[in-house]
Structures are given as structure tokens and as C-alpha cells.
C-alpha positions as CSV (number, residue, x, y, z in Angstrom):
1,X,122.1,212.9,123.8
2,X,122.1,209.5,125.0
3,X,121.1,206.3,123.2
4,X,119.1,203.8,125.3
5,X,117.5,200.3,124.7
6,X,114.4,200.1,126.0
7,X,112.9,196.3,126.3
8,X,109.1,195.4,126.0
9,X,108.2,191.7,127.2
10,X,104.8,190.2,127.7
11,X,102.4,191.5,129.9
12,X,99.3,193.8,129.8
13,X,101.7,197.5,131.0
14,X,103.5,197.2,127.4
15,X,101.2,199.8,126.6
16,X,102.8,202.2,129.5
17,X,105.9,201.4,127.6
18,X,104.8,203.6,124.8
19,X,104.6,206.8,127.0
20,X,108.2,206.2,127.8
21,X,109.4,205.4,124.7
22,X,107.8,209.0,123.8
23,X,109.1,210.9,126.8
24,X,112.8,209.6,126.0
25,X,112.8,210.4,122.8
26,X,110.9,213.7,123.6
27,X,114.3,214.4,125.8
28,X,116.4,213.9,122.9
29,X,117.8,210.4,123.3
30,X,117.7,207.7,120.6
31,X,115.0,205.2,121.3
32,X,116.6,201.4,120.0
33,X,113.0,199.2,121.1
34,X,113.5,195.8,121.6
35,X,110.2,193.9,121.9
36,X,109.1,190.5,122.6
37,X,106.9,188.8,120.4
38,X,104.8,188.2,123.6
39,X,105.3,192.0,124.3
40,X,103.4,192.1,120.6
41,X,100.5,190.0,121.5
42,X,99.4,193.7,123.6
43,X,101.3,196.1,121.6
44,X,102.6,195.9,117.9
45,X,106.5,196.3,117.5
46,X,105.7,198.4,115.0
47,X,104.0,201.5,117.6
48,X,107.3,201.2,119.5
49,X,109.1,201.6,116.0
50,X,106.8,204.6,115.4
51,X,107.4,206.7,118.5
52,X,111.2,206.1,118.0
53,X,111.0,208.1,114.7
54,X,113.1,204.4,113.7
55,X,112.9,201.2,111.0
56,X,113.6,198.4,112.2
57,X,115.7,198.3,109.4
58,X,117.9,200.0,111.5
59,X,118.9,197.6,113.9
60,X,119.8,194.7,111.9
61,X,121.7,193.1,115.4
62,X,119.8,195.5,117.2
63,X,120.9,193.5,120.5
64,X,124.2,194.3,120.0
65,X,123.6,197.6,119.9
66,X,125.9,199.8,122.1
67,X,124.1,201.8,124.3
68,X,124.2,204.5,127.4
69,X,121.5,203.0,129.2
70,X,119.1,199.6,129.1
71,X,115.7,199.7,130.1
72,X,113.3,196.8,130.5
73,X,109.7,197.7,131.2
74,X,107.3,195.7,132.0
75,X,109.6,193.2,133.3
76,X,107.8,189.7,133.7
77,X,108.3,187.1,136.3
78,X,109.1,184.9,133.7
79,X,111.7,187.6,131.8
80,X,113.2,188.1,135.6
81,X,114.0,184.5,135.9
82,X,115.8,184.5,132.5
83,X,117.7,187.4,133.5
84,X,118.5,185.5,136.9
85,X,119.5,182.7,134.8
86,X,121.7,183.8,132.0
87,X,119.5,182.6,129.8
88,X,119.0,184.4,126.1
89,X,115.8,183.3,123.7
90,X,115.0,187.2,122.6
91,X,116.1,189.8,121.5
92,X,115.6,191.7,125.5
93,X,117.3,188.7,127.1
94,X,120.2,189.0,124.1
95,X,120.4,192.6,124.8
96,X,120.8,192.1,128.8
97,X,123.8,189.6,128.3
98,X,125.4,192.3,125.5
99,X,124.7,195.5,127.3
100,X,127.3,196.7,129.2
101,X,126.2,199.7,131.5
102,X,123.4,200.8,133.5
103,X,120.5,198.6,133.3
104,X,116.8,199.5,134.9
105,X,114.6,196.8,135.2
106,X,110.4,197.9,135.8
107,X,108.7,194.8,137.2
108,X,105.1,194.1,136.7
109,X,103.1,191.7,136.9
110,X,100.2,189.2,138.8
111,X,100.8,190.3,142.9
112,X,101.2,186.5,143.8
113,X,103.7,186.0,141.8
114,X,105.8,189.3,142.6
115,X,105.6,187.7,146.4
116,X,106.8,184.4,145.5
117,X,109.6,183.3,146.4
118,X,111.4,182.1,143.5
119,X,110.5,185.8,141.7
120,X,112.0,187.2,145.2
121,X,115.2,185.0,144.7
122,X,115.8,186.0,141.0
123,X,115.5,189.9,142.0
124,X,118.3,189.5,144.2
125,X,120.4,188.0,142.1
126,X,119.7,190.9,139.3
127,X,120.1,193.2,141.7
128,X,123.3,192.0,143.1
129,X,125.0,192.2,139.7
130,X,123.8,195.9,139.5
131,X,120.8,196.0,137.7
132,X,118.2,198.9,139.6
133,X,114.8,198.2,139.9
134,X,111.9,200.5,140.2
135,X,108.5,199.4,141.6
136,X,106.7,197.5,141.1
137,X,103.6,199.9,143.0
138,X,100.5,199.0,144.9
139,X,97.1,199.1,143.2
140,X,94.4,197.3,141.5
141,X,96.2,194.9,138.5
142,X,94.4,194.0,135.0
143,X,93.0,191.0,135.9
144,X,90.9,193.0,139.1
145,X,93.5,191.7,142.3
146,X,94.9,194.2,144.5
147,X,98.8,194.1,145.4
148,X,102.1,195.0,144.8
149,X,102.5,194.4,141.0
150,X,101.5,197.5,139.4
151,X,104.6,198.7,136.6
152,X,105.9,202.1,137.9
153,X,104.1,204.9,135.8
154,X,106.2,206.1,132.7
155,X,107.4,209.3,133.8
156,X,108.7,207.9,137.1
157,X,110.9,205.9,135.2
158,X,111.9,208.3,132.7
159,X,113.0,210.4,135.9
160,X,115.3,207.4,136.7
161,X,116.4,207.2,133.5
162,X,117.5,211.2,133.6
163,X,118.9,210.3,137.0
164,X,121.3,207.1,135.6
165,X,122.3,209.0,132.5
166,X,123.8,212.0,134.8
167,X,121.2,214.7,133.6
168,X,120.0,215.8,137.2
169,X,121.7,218.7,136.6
170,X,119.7,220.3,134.2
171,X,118.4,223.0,136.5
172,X,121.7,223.7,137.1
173,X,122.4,227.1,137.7
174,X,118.7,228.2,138.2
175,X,116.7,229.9,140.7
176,X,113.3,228.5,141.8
177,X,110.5,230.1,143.9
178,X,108.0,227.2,145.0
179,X,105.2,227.8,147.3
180,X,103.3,225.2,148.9
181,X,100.7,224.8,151.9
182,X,97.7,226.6,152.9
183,X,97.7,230.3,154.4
184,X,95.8,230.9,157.6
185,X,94.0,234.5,157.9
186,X,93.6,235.0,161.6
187,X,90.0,235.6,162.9
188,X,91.2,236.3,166.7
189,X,94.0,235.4,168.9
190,X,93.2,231.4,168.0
191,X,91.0,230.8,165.0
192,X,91.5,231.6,161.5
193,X,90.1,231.0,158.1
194,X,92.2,228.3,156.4
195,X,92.4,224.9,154.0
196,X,93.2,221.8,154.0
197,X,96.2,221.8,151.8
198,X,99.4,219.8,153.3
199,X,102.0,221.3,151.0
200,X,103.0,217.7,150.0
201,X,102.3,218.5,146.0
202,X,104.5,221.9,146.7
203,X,107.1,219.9,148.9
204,X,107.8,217.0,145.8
205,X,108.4,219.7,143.6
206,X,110.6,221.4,145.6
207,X,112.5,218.5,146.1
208,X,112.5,217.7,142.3
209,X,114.1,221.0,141.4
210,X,116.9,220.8,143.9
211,X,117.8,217.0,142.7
212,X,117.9,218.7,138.9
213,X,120.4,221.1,140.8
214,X,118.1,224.4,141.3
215,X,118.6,227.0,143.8
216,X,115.4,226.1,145.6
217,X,113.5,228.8,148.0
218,X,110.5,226.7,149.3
219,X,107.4,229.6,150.7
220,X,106.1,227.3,153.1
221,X,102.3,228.0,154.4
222,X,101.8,225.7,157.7
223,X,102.8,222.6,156.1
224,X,101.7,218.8,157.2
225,X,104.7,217.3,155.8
226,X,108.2,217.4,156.8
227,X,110.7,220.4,155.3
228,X,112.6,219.1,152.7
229,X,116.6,218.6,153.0
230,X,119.1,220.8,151.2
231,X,115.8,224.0,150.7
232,X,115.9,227.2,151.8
233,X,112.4,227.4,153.4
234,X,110.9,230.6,154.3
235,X,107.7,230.8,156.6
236,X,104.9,232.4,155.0
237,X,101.8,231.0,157.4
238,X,99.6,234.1,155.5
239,X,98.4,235.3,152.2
240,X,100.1,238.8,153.1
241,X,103.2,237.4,154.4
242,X,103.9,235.3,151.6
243,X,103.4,238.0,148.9
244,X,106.1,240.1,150.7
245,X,108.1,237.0,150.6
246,X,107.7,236.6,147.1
247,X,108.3,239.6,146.1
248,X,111.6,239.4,147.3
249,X,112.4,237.0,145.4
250,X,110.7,237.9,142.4
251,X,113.8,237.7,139.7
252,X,113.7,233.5,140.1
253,X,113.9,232.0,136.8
254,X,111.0,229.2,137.8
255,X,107.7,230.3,139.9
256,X,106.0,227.0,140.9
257,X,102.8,228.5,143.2
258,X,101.6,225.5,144.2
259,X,100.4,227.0,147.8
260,X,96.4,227.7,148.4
261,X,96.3,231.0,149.0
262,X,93.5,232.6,151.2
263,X,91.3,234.6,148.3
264,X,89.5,236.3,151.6
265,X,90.6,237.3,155.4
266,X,89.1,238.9,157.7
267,X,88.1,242.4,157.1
268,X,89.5,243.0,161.3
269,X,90.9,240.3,163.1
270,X,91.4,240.9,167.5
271,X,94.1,240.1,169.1
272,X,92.8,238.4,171.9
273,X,90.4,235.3,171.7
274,X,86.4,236.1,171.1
275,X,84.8,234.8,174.4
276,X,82.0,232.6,172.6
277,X,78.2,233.8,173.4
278,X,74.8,233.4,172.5
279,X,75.3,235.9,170.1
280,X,75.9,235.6,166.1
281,X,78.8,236.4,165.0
282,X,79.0,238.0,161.7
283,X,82.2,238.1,159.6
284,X,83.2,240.6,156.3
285,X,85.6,239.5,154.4
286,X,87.6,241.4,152.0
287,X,90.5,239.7,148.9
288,X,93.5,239.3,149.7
289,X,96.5,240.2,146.8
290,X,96.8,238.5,143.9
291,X,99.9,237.2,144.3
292,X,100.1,235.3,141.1
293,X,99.1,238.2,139.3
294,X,101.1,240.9,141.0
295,X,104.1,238.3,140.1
296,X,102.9,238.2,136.5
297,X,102.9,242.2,136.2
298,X,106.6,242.7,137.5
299,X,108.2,239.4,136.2
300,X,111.3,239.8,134.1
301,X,111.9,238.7,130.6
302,X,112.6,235.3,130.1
303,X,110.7,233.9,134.1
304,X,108.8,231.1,134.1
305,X,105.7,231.4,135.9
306,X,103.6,228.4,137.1
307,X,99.7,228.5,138.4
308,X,98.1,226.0,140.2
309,X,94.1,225.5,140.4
310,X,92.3,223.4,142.6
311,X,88.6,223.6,141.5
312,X,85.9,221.0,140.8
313,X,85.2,219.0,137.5
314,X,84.9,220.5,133.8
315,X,83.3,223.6,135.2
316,X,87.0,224.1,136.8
317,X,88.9,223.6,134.2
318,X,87.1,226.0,131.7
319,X,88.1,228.6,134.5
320,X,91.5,227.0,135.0
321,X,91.6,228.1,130.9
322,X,90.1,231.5,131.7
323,X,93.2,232.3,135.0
324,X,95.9,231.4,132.1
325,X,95.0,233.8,130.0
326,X,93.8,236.1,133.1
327,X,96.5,236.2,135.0
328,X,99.0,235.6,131.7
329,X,100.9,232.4,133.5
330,X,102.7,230.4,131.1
331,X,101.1,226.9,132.5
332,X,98.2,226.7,135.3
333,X,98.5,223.0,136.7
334,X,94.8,222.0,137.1
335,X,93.7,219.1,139.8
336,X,89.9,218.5,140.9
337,X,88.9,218.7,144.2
338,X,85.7,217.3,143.3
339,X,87.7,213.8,143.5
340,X,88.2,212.3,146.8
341,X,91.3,210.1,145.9
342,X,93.7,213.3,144.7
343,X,94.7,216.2,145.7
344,X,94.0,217.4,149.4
345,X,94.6,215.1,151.9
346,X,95.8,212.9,149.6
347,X,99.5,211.5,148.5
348,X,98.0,210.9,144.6
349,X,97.3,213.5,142.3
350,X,96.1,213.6,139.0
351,X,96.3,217.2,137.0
352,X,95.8,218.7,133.8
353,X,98.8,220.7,132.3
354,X,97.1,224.2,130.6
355,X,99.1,226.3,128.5
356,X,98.9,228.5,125.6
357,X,100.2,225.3,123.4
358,X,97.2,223.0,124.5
359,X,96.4,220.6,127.2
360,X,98.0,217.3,128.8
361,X,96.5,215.4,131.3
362,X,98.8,213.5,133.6
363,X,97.5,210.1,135.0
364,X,97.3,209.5,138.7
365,X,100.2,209.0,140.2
366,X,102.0,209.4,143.6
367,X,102.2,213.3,144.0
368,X,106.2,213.1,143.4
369,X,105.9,211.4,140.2
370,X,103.5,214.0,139.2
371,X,106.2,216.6,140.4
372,X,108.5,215.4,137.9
373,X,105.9,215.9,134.5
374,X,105.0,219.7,135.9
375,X,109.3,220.7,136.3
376,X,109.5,218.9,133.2
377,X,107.2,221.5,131.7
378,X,108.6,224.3,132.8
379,X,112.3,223.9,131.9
380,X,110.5,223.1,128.2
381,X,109.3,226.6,128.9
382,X,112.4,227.8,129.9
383,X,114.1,226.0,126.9
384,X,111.4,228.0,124.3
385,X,112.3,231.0,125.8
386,X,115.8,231.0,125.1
387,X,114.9,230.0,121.6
């Protein structure tokens, strides 16, 4: 695997930087951390020493180490302008003069400062010598100011780390099934009994399979977002519909079902419109398939099979525990609806990861970036089964 430097300066995110020096090394790379001693005012050298599985012993010029890839995150206003500069006082500043490759630089900092014009200056001079920057976000910053200043989460920029060290490829070769949306179970010739699911969280992971190079096949129910590029898409706008679909393609090596599927329709449905009246008007309802389960029963030896539930605080989550072992998924992705800022409607999510080896929440984050933990799960799961 590949051998990256990975640069800590000065600010409050350093502690993000621990979660990527963990997912890098998690991939296999070789971890060389080169913090600041204003990066260990927040965070002790030491932790980043720890997660590396390194001494720092090790690295006796550690910034002239050779290496595939150098990452700097946070990136300060201040380190930014030394970069700009040329300038060389640490060992990250050392490192960025030595290094000779791809360089990714995670700003992050106060959102006054990122809008300043001097910090705008010195980003387009990094940039024009081919450094690639990611972020900063919007949101709410340490000190309680809203802005653009917020560091990129962790696993978004371990994504573009994958992505500069050529491993988008590593789906290569695969088939994946992803479903996404909300079915619609038809009342009469106009209503029907839906949700307010958009497909976006089924959409971004689409969308991250392909750029790993997948064979993607996207089951899309009445989607609010536009079809993804370079997908097979398939409309399935109902539960029954989508289940035959599925089916079909039942021998994918990856089933993401991120869709909301319709657990009820209409016991009858007309085929003309119902004129309204004074009169009630009383539904039955019956289940529809289980298409998660029927998938489980047939699925061949070595499939991947993916759950989502979308259910409300710790109450859902005991029974997102209950459909793993249930419906015997390998991982049930777990968001709650209970929350107003994720989820439906919504381009955040934040989800708990269930599987038979334990639990990992992922933080909120833009529902792409949250697409790129859940596919990273499941080619782990692919990577245990061929063990």
C-alpha cells in the first residue's frame, strides 16, 4: 500500500485528524504524522504516533521522508501563508518543500479569516502549483460563528485520498444492486400511499460505487433528485415492481437497499379516480413482500447484503438490532427520523453502522460523505468473505 504524510498544524479540528490517521492506516497505508507543536497544544503527537502503529523513533528526518501522497489537515491560515510563501519553520512546512507528489491541503479555520483576502491570495497560489484543496464546509465553528471554515469531515478526505492514490478502482469488476426513493402504492387512478424519501442517500451511493468502478444498477422509486451519470437505472415507482426488479438481478455481489419501501398497499386500488363525497372512506391494507428478506433467502454464497432503517431514537435502533439478525443482512444502516436535520428531506445524514461485529456511528455529514463510510463497509465485508 501506499505511504502518506499526513500534517497536523494548530487549530481546534486536529482532533478530526485522528479519525483519518485511523481510516488510512485502517486501508493499509503507512501513516508518517508530522505534527506541529501548536497542533500539540489540542492533540498530543504522541495519539497521532499511536494510531500509526509508529515511534517516532522512526522518522529521524521524518520530513524527508519519501512519500505517495501528503496530506495537511487542518490547514491554518497562518500554515497556508507559509505554504504560499516558501517558508519552512516545522516539520509540515519542511515536509511541503521536500515532498514531491500529490499534496491535499484541508483548510479550517475562523470564517473571517477564510474570506480574507490575503488567505484567498495564498490559496491561489497553492493551488496553482498543484496542491488540491478540500473544504473548508459551512457550519457552526468552535468559537460559536457560523461560515465557511469548518475542516472537511475525515472520511471525505480519506475518499480523496483513495481517489489521488489511484484506488477508485477497487470495486472493480463488481456488480451492485442499489435501491433508493420511496414506492408509491396506488389508492385510485391519482392518489397513493407514499413517503417522503428523495432517494438522495440511495443516489450518493450509487454514485460512490461507480467512481470505485462497480457495475452499478440503481432501482429507482420516484426519485427527487436527478439520475446519476454513467448508472443503469431501472424504474421501480412500487413495492411490487421493485421486488421483481430485484429479483432479476439477485446474483449482484453488493445489495445496498437504501429505498423506503411501502410495508402496506392497498388491499384494492380502482382504476379510475374516487369522486370525493360526504362519505368515509375506509381503507384495508395488507404487507407488501419483504424484499430484503426474500433477497436474504435466495442470495448466493459470498453477496453482500445491506439494510437500511429509518426509525426513531434508541427504541429504533434496538429494532434496527432485532431486522439484522431477522432478516440475516450483514449490516442494517440505521438513521433517526425522529431528527429533523438528517435523513428525509434532508442533504445531511447521520447513521449508525449495525453488524454482527458491533456498532459504528458515523457523524453528520453531507449524505455523499456518508455514502463513502457505508461502501466502505461493505467491500470490508466483501474482503472477510473471501477470507
Amino acid at each position: 500500500m501506499a505511504r502518506v504524510l499526513v500534517g497536523v498544524t494548530g487549530g481546534i479540528a486536529a482532533y478530526k485528524a485522528c479519525e483519518l490517521v485511523r481510516l488510512l492506516v485502517k486501508a493499509g497505508h503507512e501513516v508518517v504524522p508530522l505534527v506541529t507543536p501548536g497542533a500539540g497544544r489540542f492533540v498530543r503527537a504522541e495519539t497521532f504516533f499511536a494510531l500509526a502503529r509508529r515511534s517516532p523513533a522512526d522518522d529521524l528526518y521524518a520530513h524527508l521522508t519519501r512519500a505517495d501522497l501528503f496530506v495537511v489537515a487542518p490547514l491554518t491560515a497562518n500554515t497556508l501563508a507559509k505554504l504560499a510563501s516558501g517558508l519552512a519553520d516545522n516539520l509540515v512546512t519542511e515536509a511541503a518543500l521536500a515532498h514531491r507528489g500529490p499534496v491535499l491541503l484541508a483548510p479550517a479555520m475562523n470564517p473571517r479569516m477564510w474570506a480574507h483576502p490575503a488567505t484567498q491570495a495564498n490559496l491561489e497560489t497553492v493551488r496553482s502549483r498543484g496542491a488540491e484543496i478540500i473544504g473548508p464546509d459551512d457550519g457552526e465553528t468552535a468559537e460559536g460563528e457560523s461560515g465557511v471554515g469548518r475542516m472537511a469531515e475525515p472520511v471525505e478526505i480519506f475518499g480523496r485520498c483513495r481517489e489521488l492514490l489511484g484506488e477508485t478502482e477497487s470495486l472493480g469488476g463488481r456488480r451492485v444492486l442499489v435501491t433508493a426513493g420511496g414506492t408509491r402504492e396506488p389508492l385510485d387512478a391519482v392518489r397513493f400511499l407514499g413517503n417522503r424519501s428523495s432517494g438522495r442517500m440511495g443516489v450518493a451511493l450509487a454514485e460512490e460505487a461507480r467512481k470505485r468502478g462497480a457495475e452499478v444498477t440503481l432501482l429507482a422509486a420516484n426519485l427527487a433528485v436527478p439520475l446519476p451519470s454513467g448508472i443503469e437505472v431501472v424504474e421501480t415507482p412500487t413495492a411490487e415492481s421493485m421486488l421483481e426488479a430485484a429479483l432479476a438481478r439477485a446474483d449482484a455481489d453488493v445489495v445496498l437497499m437504501a429505498a423506503a419501501v411501502a410495508d402496506y398497499r392497498p388491499a384494492t386500488k380502482s382504476d379510475e379516480k374516487r369522486s370525493k363525497d360526504e362519505q368515509l372512506w375506509q381503507v384495508s391494507l395488507e404487507p407488501t413482500a419483504d424484499i430484503l428478506r426474500t433477497l436474504a433467502e435466495r442470495r448466493a454464497n459470498g453477496q453482500v447484503l445491506i439494510g437500511f432503517a429509518a426509525d426513531h431514537g434508541e427504541q429504533g435502533l434496538s429494532r434496527a438490532r432485532e431486522k439484522l439478525k431477522r432478516k440475516g443482512v450483514d449490516l442494517v444502516v440505521f438513521n433517526d427520523i425522529a431528527r429533523d436535520d438528517i435523513g428525509f428531506d434532508s442533504p445531511d445524514n447521520e447513521v449508525v453502522l449495525v453488524s454482527r461485529a458491533g456498532e459504528r456511528r458515523v457523524a453528520k455529514a453531507p449524505k455523499d460523505r456518508i455514502a463513502v463510510a457505508i461502501v466502505d463497509t461493505a467491500e470490508e465485508l466483501l474482503r472477510d468473505r473471501a477470507r
